[in-house]
C-alpha positions in Angstrom: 27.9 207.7 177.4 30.0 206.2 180.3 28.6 206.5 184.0 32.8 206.1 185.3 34.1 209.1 186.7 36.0 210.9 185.1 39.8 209.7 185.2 42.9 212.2 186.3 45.1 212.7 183.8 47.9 213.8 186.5 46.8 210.3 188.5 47.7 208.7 185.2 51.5 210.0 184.7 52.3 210.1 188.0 53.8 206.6 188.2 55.2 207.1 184.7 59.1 206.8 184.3 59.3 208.8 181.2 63.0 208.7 180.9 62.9 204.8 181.3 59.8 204.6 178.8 61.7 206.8 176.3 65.5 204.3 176.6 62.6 201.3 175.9 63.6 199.7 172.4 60.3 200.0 171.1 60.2 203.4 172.1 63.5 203.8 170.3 62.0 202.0 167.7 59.1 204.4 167.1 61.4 207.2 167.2 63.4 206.0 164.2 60.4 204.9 161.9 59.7 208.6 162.1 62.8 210.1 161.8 63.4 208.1 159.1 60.0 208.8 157.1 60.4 212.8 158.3 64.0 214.1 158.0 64.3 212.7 153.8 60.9 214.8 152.9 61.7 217.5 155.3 65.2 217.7 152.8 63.7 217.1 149.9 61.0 219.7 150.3 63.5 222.0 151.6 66.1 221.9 148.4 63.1 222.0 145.8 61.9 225.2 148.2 64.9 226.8 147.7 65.7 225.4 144.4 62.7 227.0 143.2 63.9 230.7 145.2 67.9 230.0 143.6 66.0 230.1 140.0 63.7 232.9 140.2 66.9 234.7 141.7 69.4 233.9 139.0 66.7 232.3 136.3 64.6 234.4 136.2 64.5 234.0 132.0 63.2 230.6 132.7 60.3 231.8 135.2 58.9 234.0 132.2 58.6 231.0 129.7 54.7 231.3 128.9 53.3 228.0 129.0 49.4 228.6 128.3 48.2 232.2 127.4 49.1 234.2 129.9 50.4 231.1 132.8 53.8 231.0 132.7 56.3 228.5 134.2 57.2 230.3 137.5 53.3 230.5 138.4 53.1 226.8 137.5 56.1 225.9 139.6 54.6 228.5 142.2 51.4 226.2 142.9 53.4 222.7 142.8 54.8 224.2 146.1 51.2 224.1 147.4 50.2 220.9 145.7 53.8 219.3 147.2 53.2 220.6 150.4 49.4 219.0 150.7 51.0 215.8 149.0 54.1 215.9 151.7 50.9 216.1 154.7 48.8 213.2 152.9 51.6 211.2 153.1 52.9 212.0 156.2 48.9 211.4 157.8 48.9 207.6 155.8 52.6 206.9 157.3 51.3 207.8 160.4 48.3 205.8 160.6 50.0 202.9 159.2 53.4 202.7 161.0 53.5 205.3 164.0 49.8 205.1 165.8 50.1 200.9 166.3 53.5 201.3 167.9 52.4 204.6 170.0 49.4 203.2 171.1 51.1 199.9 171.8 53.5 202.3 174.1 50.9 204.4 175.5 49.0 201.0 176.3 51.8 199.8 178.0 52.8 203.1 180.4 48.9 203.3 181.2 47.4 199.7 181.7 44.7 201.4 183.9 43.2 203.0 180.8 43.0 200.0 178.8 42.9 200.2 174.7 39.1 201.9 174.6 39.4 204.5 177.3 40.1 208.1 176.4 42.2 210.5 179.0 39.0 211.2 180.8 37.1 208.5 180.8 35.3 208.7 177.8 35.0 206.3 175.0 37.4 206.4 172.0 
């Protein structure tokens, strides 16, 4: 446990030119490695949502096709929407750590040199 006070998180931003800090290129940067990575899944995962509403709408012939006993193909389609949606988050979590928390910590590093790379919001050790 650290014997510093506490540090202010309002002392911190104070001094911070957010505008300026978000025109930086490697702010920029960081904003388009994660548009990039989110706005194609979000798309995806949108048109296979409502790809799978269209066809239990119109389809609904092909939603009744029994696979095993009783399971049929809309309740198997039904739980890939779950399992897509935990894969979409698992992927999303690895991208992050990978490519987004290096260059936001090398951002946040930057706007808050006081704080160093080991020192949480308030004080405490990360």
């Amino acid at each position: 446990m650290s014997t510093q006070p506490p540090i202010d998180a309002d002392d911190l931003v104070a001094d911070v030119d957010f505008p300026a800090a978000q025109r930086s290129p490697e702010f920029q940067k960081l904003r388009k490695t994660h548009r990039g990575f989110v706005f194609p899944l979000a798309v995806a995962f949108l048109v296979w949502y409502l790809l799978y509403v269209v066809l239990a709408m119109y389809v609904p012939q092909l939603f009744a096709i029994r696979v095993v006993g009783n399971v049929n193909l809309g309740v198997i389609l039904g739980l890939l929407q779950f399992v897509t949606t935990f894969a979409i988050t698992g992927a999303y979590v690895s991208f992050a750590n990978r490519k987004l928390d290096p260059k936001a910590t090398a951002i946040r590093e930057r706007l808050e040199p006081s704080l160093g790379s080991t020192r949480g919001v308030h004080g405490q050790e990360n």
